[in-house]
C-alpha positions in Angstrom: 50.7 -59.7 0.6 48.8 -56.3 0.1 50.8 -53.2 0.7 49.0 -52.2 3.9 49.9 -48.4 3.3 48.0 -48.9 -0.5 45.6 -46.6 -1.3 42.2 -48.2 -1.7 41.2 -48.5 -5.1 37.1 -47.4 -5.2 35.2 -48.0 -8.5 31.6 -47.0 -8.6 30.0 -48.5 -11.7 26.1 -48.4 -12.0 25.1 -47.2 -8.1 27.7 -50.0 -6.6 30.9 -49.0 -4.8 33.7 -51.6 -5.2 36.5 -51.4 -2.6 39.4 -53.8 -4.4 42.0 -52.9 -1.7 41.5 -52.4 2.0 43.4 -49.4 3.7 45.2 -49.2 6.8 43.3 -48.9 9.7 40.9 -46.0 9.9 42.9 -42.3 10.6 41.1 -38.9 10.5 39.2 -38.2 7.0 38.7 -42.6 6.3 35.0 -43.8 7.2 34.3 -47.5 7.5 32.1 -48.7 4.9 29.3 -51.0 4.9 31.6 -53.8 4.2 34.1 -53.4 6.8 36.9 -51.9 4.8 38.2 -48.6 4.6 36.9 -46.0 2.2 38.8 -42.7 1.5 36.4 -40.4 -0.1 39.4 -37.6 0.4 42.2 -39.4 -1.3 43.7 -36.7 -3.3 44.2 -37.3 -7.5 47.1 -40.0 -7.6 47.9 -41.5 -11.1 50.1 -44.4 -11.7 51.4 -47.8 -12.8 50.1 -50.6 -10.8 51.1 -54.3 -12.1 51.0 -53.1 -15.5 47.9 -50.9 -15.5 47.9 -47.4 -15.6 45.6 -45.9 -12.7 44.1 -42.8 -11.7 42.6 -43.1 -8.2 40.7 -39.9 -6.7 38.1 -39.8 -3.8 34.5 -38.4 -4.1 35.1 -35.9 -1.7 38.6 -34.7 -3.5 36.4 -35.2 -7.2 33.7 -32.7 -5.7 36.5 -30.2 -4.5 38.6 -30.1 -7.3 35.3 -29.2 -9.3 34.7 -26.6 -7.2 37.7 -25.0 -7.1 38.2 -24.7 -11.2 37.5 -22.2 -13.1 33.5 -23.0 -14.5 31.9 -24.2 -11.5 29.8 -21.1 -9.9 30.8 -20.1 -6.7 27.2 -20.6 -5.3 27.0 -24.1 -6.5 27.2 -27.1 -4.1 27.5 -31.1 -3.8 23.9 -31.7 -2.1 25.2 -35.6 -3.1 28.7 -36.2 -3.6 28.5 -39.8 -4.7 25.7 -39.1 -7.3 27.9 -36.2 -8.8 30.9 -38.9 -9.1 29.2 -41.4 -10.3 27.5 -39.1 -12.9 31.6 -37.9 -13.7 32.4 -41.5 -14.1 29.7 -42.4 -16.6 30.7 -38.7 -18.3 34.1 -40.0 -18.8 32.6 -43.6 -19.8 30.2 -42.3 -22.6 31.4 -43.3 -25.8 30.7 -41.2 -28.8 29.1 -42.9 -32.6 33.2 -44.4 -32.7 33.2 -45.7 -29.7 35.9 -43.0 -28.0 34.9 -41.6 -24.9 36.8 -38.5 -22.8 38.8 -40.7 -20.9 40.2 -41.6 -24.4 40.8 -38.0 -25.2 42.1 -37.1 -21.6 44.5 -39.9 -22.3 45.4 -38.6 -26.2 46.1 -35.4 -25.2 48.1 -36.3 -22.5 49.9 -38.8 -24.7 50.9 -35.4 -27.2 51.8 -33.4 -24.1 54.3 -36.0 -23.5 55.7 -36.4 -26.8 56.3 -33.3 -27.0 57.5 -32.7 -23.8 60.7 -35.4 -25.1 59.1 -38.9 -23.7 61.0 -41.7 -24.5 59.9 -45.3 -25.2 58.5 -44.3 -28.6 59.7 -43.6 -32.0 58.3 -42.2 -35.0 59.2 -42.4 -39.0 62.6 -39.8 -39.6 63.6 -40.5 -35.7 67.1 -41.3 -35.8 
């Protein structure tokens, strides 16, 4: 039985929005979408484990503000399509380079460093004792 206070989990891939998990009913800031589940395009950034898969979830809304608010988006600039932007983001991330790594592979390296370094444990490396 699905978690009924679960996030839903929205992929866009090629134009097509793919709800995989339905929210609770609709509250303030959650639109219906054209399916009949719920959508939140304000979900704030939320990365996890989920049944063995490492997740980052993040509405379009929250995408476009989190953009705006960094420090190389110009304060005149706008979203005049929030949904075009993400999915433009999402095929950003996607694009693999001549050997086949893409950003999302780097966002995940560096992170990966950050945490070694940081003392994560689960790993082990020659001269460990």
């Amino acid at each position: 039985m699905a978690n009924k206070d679960a996030p839903a989990v929205i992929a866009i891939t090629d134009g097509v929005t793919t709800i995989t998990r339905a929210l609770a009913p609709s509250a303030p800031g959650q639109e219906q979408s054209k399916v009949g589940l719920v959508a939140n395009k304000d979900l704030p950034l939320k990365v996890e484990i989920v049944g063995g898969v490492v997740t980052m979830t993040i509405g379009v809304s929250a995408l476009c503000a989190a953009v705006a608010a960094g420090d190389t988006f110009p304060p005149e600039g706008s979203f005049t399509d929030e949904y075009a932007f993400a999915r433009a983001v999402v095929a950003e991330l996607a694009r693999e380079d001549e050997d086949g790594t893409t950003p999302a592979h780097r966002l995940l390296e560096v992170a990966a460093v950050e945490a070694v370094e940081q003392g994560a444990e689960g790993v082990r490396f020659p001269g460990d004792v």
